[in-house]
Backbone as ProteinMPNN parsed JSONL, in Angstrom:
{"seq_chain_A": "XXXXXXXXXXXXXXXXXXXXXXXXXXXXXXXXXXXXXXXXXXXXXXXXXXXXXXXXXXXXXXXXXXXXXXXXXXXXXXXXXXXXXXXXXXXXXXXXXXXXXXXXXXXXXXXXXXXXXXXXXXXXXXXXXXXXXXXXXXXXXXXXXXXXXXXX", "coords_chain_A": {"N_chain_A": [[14.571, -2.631, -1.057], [12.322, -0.343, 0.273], [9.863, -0.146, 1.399], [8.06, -2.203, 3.536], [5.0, -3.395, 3.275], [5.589, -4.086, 0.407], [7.423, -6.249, 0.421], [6.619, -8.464, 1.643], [4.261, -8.665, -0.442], [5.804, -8.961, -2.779], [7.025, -11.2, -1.608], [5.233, -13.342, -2.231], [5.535, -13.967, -4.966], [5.954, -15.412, -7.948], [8.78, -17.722, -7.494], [10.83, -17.994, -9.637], [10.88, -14.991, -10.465], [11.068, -13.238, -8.476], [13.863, -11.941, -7.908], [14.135, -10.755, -9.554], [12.328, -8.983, -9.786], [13.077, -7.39, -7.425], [15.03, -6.433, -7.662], [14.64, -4.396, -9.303], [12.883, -2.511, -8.473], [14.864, -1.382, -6.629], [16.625, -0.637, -8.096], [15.195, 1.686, -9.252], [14.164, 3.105, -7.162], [16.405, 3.972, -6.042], [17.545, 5.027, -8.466], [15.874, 7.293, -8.962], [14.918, 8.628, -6.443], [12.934, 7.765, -4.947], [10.249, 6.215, -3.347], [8.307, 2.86, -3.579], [5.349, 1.048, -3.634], [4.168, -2.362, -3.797], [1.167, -2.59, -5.758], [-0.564, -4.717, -5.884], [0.339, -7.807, -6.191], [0.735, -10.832, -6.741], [-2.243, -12.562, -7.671], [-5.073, -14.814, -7.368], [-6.789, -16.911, -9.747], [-9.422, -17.046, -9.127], [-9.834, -14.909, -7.918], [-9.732, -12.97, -9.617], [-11.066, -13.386, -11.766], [-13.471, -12.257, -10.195], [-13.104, -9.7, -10.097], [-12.617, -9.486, -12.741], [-15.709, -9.515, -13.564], [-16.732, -7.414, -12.537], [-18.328, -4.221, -13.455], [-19.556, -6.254, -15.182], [-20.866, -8.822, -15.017], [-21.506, -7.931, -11.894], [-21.779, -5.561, -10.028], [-20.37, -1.959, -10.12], [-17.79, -0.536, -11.855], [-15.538, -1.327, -15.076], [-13.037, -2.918, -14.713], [-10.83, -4.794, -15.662], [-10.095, -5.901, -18.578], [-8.887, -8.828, -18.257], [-10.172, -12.155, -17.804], [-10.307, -14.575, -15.557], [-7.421, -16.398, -15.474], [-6.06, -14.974, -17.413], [-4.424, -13.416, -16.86], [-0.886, -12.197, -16.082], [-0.616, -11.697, -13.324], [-2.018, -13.543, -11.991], [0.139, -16.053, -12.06], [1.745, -15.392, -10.205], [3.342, -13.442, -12.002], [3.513, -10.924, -12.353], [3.43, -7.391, -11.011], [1.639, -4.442, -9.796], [2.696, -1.05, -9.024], [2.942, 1.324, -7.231], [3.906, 5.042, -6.229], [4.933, 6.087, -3.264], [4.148, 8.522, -0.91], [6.649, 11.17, 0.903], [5.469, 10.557, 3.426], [5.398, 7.915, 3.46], [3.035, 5.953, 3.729], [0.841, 7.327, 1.647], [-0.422, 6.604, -1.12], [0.787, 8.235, -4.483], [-0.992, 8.349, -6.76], [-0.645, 10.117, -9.445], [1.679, 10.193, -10.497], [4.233, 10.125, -13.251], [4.111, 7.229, -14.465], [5.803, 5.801, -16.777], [8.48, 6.915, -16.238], [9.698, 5.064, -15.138], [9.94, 3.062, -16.71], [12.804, 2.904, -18.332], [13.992, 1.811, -16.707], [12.747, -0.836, -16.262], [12.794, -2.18, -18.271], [15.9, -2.2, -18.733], [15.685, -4.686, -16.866], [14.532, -6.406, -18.103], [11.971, -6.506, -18.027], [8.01, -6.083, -19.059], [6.328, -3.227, -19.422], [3.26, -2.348, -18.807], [2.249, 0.075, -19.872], [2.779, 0.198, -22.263], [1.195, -0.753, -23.64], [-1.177, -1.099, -26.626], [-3.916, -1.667, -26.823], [-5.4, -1.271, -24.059], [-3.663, 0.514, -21.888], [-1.968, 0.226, -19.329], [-0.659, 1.8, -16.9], [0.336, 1.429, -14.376], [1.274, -1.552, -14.675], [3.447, -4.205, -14.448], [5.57, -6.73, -15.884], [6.924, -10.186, -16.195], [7.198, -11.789, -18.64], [8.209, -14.729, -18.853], [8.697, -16.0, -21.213], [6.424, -17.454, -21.895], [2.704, -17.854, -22.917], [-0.542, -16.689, -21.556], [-2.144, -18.239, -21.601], [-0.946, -20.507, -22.28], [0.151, -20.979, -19.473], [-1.903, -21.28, -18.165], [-2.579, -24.09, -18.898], [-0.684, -25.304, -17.869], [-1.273, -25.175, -14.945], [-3.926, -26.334, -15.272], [-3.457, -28.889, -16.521], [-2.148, -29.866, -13.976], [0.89, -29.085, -13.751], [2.439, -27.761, -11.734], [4.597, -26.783, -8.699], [5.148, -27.878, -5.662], [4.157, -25.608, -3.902], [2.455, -24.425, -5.631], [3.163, -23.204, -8.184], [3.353, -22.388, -11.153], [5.321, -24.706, -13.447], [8.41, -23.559, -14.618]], "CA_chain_A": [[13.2, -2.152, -1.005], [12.066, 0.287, 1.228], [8.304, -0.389, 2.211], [7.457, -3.792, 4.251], [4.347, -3.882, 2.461], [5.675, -4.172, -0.375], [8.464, -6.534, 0.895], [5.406, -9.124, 1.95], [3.478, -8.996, -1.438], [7.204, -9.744, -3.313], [7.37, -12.771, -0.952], [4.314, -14.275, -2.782], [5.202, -13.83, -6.438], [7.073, -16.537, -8.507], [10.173, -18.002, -7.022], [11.702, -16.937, -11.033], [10.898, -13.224, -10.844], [11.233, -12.663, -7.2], [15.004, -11.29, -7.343], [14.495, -9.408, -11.033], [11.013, -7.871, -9.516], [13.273, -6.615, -6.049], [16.402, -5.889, -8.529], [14.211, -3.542, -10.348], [12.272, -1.815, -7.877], [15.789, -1.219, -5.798], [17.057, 0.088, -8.938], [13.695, 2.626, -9.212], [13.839, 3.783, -5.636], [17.616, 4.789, -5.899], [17.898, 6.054, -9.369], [14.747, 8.232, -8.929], [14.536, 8.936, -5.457], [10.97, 7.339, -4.845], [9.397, 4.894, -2.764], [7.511, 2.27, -4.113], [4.781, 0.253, -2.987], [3.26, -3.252, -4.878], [-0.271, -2.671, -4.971], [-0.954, -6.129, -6.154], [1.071, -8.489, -6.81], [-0.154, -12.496, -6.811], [-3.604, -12.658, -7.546], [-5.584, -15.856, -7.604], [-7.39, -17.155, -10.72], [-10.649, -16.531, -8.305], [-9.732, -12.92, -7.402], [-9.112, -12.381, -11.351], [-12.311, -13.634, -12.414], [-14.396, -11.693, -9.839], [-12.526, -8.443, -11.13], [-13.176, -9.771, -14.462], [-17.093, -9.648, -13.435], [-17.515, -6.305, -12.181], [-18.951, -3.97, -14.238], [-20.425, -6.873, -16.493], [-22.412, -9.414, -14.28], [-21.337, -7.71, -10.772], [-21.808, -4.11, -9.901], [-19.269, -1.266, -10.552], [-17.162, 0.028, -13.237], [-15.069, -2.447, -15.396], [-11.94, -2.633, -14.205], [-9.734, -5.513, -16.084], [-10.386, -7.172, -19.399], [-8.653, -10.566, -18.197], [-10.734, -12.971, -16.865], [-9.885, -15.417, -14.643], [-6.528, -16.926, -16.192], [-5.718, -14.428, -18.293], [-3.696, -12.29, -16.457], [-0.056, -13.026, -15.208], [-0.756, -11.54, -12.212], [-2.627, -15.323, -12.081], [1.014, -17.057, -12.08], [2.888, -14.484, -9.65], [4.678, -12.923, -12.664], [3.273, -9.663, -12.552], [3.352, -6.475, -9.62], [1.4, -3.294, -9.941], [3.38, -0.362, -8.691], [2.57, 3.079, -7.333], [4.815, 5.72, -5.883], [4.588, 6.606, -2.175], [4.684, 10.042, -0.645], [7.257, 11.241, 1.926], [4.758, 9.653, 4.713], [5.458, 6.107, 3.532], [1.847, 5.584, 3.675], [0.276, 7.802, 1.147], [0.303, 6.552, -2.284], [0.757, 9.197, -5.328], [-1.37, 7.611, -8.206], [-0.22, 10.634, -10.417], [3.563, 10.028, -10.775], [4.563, 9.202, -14.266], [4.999, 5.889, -14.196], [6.593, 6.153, -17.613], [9.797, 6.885, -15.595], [10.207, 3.412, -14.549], [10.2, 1.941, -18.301], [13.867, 2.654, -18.516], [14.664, 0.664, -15.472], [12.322, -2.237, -16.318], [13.706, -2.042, -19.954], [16.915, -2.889, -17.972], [15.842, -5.944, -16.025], [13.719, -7.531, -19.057], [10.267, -6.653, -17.845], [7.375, -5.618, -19.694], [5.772, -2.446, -19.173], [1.553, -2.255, -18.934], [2.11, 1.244, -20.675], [3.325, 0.386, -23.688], [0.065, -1.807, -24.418], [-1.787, -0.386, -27.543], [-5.882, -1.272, -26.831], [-5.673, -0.884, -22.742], [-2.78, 1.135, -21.446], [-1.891, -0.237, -17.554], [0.431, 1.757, -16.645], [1.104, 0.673, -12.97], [1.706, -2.9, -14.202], [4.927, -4.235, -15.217], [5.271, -8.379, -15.984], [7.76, -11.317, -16.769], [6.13, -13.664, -18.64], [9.224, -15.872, -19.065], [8.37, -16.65, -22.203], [4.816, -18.532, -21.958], [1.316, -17.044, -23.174], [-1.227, -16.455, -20.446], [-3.223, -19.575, -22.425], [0.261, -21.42, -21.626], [0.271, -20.723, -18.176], [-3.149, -21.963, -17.603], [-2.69, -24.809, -19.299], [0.175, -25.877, -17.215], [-1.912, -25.143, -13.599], [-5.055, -27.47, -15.827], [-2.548, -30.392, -16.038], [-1.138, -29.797, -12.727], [2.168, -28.657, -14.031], [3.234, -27.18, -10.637], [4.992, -27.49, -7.518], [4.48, -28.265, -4.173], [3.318, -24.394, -3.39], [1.353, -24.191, -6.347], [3.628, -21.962, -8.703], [3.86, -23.258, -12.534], [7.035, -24.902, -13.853], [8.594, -23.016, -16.046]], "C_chain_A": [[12.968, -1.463, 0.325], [10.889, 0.037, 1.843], [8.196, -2.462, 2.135], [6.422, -4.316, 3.843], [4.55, -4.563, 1.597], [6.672, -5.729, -0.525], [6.948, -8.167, 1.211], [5.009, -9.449, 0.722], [5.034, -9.722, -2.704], [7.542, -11.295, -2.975], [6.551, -13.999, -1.725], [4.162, -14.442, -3.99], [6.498, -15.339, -6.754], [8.182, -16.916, -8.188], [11.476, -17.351, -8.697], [11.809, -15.645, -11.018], [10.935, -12.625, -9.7], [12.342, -11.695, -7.093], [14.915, -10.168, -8.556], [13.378, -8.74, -10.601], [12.05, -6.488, -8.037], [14.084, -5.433, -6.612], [15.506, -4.15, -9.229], [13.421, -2.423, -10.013], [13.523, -1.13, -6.7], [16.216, -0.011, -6.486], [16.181, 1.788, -8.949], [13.768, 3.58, -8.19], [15.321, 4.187, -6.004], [17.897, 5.779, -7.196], [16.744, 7.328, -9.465], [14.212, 9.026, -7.598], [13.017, 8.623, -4.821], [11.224, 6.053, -3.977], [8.417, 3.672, -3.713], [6.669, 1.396, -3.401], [4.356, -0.752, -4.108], [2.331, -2.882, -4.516], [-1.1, -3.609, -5.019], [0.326, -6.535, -6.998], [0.263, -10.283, -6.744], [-1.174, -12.273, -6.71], [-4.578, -14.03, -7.928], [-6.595, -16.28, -8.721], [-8.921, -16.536, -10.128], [-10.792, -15.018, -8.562], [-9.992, -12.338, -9.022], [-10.65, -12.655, -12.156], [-13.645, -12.815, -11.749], [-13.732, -9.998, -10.145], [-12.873, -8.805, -12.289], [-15.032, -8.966, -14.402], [-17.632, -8.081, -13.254], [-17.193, -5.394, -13.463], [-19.485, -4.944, -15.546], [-21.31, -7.819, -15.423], [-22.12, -9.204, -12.913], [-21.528, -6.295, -10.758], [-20.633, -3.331, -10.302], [-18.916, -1.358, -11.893], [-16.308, -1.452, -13.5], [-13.78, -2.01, -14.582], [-10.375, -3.258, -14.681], [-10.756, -6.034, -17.028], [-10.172, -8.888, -19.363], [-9.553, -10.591, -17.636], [-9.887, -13.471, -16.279], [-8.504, -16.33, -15.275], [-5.967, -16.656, -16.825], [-4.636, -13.717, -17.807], [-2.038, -13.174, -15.959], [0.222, -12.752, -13.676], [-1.344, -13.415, -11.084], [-1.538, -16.393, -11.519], [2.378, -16.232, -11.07], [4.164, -13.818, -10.589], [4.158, -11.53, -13.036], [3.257, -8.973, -10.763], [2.52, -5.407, -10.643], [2.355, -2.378, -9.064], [2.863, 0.585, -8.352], [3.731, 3.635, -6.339], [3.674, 5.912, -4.516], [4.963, 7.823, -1.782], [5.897, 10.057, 0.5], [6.678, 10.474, 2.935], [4.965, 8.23, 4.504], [4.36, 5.698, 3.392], [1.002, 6.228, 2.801], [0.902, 7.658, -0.269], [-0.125, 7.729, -3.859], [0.221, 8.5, -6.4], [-0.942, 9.068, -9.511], [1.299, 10.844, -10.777], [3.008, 9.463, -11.878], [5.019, 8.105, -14.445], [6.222, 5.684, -15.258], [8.155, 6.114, -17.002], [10.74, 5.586, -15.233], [10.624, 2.557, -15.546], [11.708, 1.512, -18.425], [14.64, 1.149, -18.215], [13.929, -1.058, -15.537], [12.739, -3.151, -17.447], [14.802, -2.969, -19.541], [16.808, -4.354, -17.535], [15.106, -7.204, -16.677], [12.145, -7.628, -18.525], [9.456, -5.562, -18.47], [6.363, -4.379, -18.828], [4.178, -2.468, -19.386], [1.07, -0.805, -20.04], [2.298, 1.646, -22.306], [2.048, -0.956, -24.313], [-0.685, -0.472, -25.041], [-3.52, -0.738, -27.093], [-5.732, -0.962, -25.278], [-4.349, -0.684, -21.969], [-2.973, 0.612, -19.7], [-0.878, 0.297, -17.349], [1.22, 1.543, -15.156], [1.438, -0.711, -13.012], [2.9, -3.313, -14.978], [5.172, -5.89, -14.72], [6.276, -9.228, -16.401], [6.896, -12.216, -17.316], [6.681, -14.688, -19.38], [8.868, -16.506, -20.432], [7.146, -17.977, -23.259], [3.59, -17.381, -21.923], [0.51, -17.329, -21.468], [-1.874, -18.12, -20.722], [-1.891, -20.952, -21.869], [0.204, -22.114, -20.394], [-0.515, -21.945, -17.557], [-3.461, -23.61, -17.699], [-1.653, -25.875, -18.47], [-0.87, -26.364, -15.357], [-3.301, -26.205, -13.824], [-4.62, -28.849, -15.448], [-1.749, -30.569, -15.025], [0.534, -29.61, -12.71], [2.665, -27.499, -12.985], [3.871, -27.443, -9.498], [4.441, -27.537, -6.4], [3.667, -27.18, -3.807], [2.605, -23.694, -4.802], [1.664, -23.384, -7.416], [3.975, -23.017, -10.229], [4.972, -23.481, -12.737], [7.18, -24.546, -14.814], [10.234, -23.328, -15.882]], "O_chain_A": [[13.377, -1.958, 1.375], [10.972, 0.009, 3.071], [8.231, -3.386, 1.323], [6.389, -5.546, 3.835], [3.99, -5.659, 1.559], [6.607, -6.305, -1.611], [6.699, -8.621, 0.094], [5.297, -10.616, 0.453], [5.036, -10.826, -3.248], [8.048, -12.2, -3.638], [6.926, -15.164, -1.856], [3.12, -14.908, -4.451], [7.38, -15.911, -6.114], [8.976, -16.209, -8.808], [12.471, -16.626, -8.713], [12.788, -15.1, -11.529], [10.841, -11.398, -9.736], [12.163, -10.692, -6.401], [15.437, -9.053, -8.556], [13.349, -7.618, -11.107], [11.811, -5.301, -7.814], [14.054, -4.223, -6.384], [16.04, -3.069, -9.474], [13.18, -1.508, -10.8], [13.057, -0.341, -5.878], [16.271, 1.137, -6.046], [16.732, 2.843, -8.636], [13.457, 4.76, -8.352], [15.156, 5.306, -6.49], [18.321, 6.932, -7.118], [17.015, 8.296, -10.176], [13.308, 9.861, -7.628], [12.233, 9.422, -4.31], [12.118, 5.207, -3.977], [7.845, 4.153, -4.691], [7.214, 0.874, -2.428], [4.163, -0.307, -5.239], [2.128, -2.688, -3.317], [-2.184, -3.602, -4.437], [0.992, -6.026, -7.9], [-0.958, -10.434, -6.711], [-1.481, -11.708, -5.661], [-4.733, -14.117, -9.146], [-7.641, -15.717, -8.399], [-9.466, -15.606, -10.723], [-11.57, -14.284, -9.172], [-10.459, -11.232, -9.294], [-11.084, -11.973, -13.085], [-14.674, -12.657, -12.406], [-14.626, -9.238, -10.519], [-13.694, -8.058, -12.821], [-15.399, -8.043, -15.129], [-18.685, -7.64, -13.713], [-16.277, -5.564, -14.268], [-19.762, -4.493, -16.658], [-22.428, -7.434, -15.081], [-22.383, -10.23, -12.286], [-21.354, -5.834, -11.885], [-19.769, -3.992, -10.878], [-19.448, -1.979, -12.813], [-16.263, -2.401, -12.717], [-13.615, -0.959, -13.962], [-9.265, -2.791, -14.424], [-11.863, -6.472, -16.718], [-10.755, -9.805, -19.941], [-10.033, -9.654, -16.997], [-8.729, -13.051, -16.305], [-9.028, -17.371, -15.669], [-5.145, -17.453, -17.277], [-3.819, -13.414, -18.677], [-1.961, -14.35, -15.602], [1.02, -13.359, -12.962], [-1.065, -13.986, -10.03], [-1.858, -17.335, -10.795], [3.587, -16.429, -11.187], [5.348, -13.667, -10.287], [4.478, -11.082, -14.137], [3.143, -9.598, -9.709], [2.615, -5.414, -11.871], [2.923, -3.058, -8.209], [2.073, 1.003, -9.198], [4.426, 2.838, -5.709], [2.444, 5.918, -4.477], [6.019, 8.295, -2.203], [6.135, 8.971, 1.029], [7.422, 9.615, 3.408], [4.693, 7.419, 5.39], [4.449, 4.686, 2.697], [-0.097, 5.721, 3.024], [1.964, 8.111, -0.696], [-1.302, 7.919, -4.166], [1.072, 7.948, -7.097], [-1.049, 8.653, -10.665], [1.782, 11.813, -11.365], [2.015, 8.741, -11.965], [6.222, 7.888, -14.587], [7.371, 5.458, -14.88], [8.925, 5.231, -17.38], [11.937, 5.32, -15.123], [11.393, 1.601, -15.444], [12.061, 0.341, -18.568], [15.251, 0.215, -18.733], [14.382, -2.098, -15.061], [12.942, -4.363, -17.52], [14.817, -4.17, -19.812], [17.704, -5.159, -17.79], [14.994, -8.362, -16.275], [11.37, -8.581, -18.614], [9.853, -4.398, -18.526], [5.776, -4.634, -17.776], [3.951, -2.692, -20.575], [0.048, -0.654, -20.709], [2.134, 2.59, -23.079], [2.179, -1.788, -25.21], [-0.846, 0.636, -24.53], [-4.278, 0.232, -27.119], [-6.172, 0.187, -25.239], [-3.896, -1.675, -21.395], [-4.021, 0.677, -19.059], [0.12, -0.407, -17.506], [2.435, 1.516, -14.958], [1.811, -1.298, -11.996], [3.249, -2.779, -16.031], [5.029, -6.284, -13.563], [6.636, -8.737, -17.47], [6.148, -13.065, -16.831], [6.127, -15.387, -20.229], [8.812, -17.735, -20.479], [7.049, -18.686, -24.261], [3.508, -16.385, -21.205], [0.95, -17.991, -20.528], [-1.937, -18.974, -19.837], [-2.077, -21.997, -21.246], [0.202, -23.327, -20.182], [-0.208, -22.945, -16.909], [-4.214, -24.266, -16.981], [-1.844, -27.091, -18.466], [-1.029, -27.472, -14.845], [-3.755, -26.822, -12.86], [-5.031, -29.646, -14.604], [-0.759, -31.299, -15.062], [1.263, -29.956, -11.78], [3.208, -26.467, -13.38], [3.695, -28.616, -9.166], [3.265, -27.235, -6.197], [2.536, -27.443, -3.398], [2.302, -22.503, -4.863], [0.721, -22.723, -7.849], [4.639, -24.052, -10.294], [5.828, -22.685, -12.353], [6.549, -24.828, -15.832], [11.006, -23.074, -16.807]]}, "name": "protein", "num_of_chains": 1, "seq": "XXXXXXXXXXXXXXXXXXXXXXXXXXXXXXXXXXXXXXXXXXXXXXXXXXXXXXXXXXXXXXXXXXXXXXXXXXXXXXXXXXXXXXXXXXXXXXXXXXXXXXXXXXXXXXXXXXXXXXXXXXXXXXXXXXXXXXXXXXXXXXXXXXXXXXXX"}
């Protein structure tokens, strides 16, 4: 991985999908010549529910159908992605993300683009084989470890 940002927000995702999220964004940046930055990656049931809110009982536009639990961004098994410019610091939100499918195809992760009612295409997810409803249900009954990450 080339950006330290990005290198930081990786540090805080699922101890399971940590090496297939780096593997896959290594892959990305060399077979395509691109930078990448996460632009979220771990997001807290909190954070997810006050995104949930806006545009319905908070100001602004909508922005995510999950609520609070819904997402696997929730369980560190999701990253958003965007391409960076030559400057390292300027990120290109019009790159095809599309490009990346191949390579995620490859490493067993799900693309946000290939969803039929709300197309995401900067997000790309492991979700090891447990529903979001799963997930939650595990972090309910305290089904986690010491740093707070579900057992799967």
């Amino acid at each position: 991985m080339k950006d330290k940002i990005s290198e930081n927000r990786l540090a805080a995702l699922h101890p399971a999908v940590k090496t297939v999220f780096r593997d896959f964004i290594n892959a990305c940046e060399e077979g395509l010549g691109i930078t990448l930055r996460i632009t979220q990656g771990l997001r807290t049931i909190e954070e997810q529910q006050r995104l949930y809110e806006t545009g319905r009982t908070r100001p602004g536009k909508k922005v995510t159908n999950a609520p609070g639990g819904a997402s696997y961004h929730n369980y560190g098994l999701a990253i958003d992605l965007a391409v960076l410019d030559a400057d390292g610091k300027t990120v290109d939100w019009n790159y095809d993300m599309a490009k990346l499918k191949p390579f995620a195809q490859t490493h067993g992760i799900e693309w946000g683009g290939d969803w039929h009612t709300l197309k995401d295409r900067p997000h790309f997810q492991m979700t090891l084989g447990y529903t979001v409803r799963e997930l939650r249900s595990k972090v309910d009954d305290k089904q986690t470890d010491q740093a707070g990450y579900v057992l799967v």
